[in-house]
N, C-alpha and C positions, 0 to 999 in steps of 0.2 A: 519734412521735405526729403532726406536723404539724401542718397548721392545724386550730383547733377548727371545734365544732360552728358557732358563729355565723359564724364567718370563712367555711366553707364555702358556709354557705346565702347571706352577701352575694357570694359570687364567683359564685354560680349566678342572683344576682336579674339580669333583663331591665331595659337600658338604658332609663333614662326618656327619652321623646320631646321634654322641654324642655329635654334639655341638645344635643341633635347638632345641628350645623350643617350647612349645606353653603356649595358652592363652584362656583364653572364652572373648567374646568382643560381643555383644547384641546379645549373642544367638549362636554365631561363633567361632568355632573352630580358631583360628590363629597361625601358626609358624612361627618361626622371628628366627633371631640369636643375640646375646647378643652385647653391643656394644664395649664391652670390647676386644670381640671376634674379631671382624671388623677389630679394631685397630691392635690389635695385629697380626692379616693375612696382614694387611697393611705394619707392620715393616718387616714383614716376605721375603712379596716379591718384597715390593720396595726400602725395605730399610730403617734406623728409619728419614736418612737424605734425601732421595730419595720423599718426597711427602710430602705433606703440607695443613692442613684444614683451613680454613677462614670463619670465622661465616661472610656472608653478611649482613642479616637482620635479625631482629627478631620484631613480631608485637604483642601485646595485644590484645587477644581478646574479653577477660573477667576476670576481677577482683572482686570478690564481696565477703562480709559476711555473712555467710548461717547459722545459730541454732548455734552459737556459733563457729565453722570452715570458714577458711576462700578459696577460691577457685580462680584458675585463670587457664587461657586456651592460650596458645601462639603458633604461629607459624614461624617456623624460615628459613631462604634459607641458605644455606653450600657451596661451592666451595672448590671443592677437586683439586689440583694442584700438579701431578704427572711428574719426570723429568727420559723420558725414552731417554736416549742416549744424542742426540742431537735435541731431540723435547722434548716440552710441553706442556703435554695434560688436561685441562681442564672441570671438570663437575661437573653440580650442583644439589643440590637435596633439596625438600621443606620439612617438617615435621611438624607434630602435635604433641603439648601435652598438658594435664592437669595433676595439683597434687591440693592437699587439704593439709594444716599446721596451724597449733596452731597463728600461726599468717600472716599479709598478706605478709611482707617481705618472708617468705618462701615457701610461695604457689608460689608465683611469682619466686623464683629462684628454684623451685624443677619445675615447668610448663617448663620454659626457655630451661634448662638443659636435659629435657626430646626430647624436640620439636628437641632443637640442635643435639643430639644421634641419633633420627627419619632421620632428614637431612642426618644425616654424612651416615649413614649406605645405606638410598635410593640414596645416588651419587657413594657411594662403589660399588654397588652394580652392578650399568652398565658395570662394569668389567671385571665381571664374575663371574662363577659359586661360589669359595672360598667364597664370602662376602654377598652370599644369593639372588641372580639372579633367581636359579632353584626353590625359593620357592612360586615363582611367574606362577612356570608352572601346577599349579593344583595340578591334581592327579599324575602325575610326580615327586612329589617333594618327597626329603628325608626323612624314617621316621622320625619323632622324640626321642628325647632320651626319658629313663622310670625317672620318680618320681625321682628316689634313684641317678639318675646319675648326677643330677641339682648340682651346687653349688651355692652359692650366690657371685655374680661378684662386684671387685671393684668400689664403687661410683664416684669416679674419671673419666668422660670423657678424655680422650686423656691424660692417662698416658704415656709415652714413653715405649717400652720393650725393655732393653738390647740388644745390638749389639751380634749376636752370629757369631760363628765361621763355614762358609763353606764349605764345604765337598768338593771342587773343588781344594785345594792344595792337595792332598791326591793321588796321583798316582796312587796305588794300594789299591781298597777298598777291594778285593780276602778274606784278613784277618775275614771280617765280616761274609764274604759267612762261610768260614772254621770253625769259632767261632761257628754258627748257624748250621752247620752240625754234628758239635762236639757234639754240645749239644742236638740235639735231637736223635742222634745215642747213647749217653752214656742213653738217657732216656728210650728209648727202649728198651737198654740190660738188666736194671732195672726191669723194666715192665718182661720181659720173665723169667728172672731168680725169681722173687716173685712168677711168676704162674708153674713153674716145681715141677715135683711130686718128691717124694723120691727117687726114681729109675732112674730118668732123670739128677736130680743133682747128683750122684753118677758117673752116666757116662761124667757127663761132668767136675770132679774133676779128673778122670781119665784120659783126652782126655788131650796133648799139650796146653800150653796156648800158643794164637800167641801173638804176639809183639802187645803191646799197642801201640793206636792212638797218633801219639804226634802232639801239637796244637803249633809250635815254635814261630810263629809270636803275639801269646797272651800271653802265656806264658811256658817261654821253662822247669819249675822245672816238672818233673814226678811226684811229689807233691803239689799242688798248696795251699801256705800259705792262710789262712782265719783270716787273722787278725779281732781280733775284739776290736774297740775302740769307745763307747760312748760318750766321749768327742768328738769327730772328725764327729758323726752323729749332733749332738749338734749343732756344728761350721755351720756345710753343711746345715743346715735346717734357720739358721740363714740369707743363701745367699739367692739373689731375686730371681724368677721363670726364667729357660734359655730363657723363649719363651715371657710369659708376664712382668717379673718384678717385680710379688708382691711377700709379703711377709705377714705371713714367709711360708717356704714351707717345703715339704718333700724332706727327705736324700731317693734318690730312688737308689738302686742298680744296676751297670748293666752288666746284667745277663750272657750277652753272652763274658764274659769275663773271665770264669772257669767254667768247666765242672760241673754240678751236680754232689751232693755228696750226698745221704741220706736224701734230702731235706735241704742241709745245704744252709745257701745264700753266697752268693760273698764274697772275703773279704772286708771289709770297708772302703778300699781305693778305688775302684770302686764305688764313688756316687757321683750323682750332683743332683742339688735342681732343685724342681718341684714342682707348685704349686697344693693344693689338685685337681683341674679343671684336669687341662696337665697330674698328676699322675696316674687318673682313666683312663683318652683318651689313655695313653697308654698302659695300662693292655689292657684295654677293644679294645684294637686294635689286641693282639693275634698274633700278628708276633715285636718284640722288633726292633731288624736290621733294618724294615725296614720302621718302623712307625721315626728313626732319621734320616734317609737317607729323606723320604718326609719331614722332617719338615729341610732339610737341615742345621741338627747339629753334629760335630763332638764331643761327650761327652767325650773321652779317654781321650785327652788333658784335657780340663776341670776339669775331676777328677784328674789326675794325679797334676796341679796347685792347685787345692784344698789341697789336701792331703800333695805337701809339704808347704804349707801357715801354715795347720793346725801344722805340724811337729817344721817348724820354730816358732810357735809364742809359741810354746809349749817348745820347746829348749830355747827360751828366759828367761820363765819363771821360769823356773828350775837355771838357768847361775844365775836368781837374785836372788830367793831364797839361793843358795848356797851362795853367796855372802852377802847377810844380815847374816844368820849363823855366818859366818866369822868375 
């Protein structure tokens, strides 16, 4: 059988231009993608239990003491071992590195560590396009991101990222379509009614109001509450990234779960943690719906469990408090 139908179509989608870097390297432009990154499209669509990295070898290939720093250069072989179905597919990838450390023990495991990420990412990579394939095609390849979009990625090789939750129990995703219609129809009306003259709003204070849009399936109040509670953004930012796992991250709200008001945000119970990287990838994505449908996550849940964790441990707090009083 091999990989399914979704697995396939993620291994043929084109590299997004917010995650590649580049580099100067003897004169050379270079774009790479982070290996953080790697990993985390690996938990993505194989699963975090679904594949498996193995450092095969790793070789010295210079250690030495230089004007006071110390210097070494390794190269290492990887075997990537991925379990589609009911096969097991197999590929390796070589890698180079050097670092420089205050002492030799650290050159030596900052070279190691460098060589081994070089590997993992060059056996990724056979894949498909997600893990940096295309960036081997020349002038073909993805721009890269600007300056300001970079963040600094965890030092950690082969952190694990949380298990997240599939959008395939979801029978009806309609709700998202509706949510996203809503809200750009309510922002619109916004927009027209700022740029009417005097005599344009007068006729339209006079004219029938029709029956407002109602959004049942997000939420059925003609009012939609905007709670706001900073302890609860607090709590949310404290949880790991949905995608990578680090921490800490942002309380990101989501959007399409009430109507714009006046530029008010969400209320507060719509958020889940995002780390600063994933937060900006998905502003700078410019469609919300459907940058979590490709990362195949269903946030609603998520917040919704966030918010009463947050509720609960908050009710607890209070139970005791009254009770020391007492």
């Amino acid at each position: 059988m091999g990989f399914s139908v979704k697995q396939r179509r993620a291994l043929n989608t084109e590299l997004k231009p917010s995650v590649v870097r580049t580099r100067q390297r003897q004169g050379r432009e270079l774009s790479y993608i982070e290996g953080w990154h790697a990993i985390a499209e690996a938990n993505r669509i194989f699963g975090p239990d679904g594949w498996n990295r193995e450092t095969v070898e790793t070789k010295c290939l210079l250690g030495r003491e230089r004007q006071g720093q110390y210097e070494a250069v390794y190269v290492a072989r990887v075997r990537i071992t991925v379990r589609a179905s009911d096969q097991t597919i197999t590929r390796d990838g070589i890698g180079s590195g050097d670092a420089q450390g205050e002492s030799l023990g650290e050159a030596h495991d900052k070279a190691i560590k460098t060589a081994e990420t070089d590997a993992t990412k060059r056996a990724l990579a056979t894949f498909g396009k997600p893990f940096g394939l295309s960036l081997y095609l020349g002038k073909h390849q993805p721009k890269p991101a600007t300056k300001n979009q970079a963040d600094i990625p965890p030092s950690a090789l082969g952190e694990p990222a949380l298990p997240v939750g599939p959008l395939d129990h979801i029978a009806d995703k309609s709700f998202l379509v509706d949510a996203a219609s809503a809200s750009q129809s309510q922002e619109r009306n916004e927009t027209s009614l700022a740029e009417m003259t005097p005599t344009q709003n007068q006729a339209r204070q006079d004219t029938p109001l029709v029956p407002a849009l109602k959004i049942s399936s997000v939420n059925p109040m003609p009012r939609p509450a905007r709670k706001r509670e900073p302890e609860h953004l607090r709590f949310v930012a404290t949880q790991p990234c949905l995608l990578c796992g680090r921490t800490p991250s942002d309380a990101h709200h989501l959007k399409f779960t009430q109507p714009r008001a006046m530029s008010r945000k969400v209320s507060d119970e719509f958020t889940v943690p995002l780390c600063r990287t994933h937060h900006r990838q998905l502003h700078d994505s410019g469609n919300e719906i459907a940058w979590w449908i490709d990362m195949d996550i269903d946030p609603l849940p998520i917040a919704h469990g966030l918010w009463l964790e947050f509720l609960g441990a908050r009710g607890c707090e209070k139970s005791e408090l009254k009770n020391r009083n007492n």
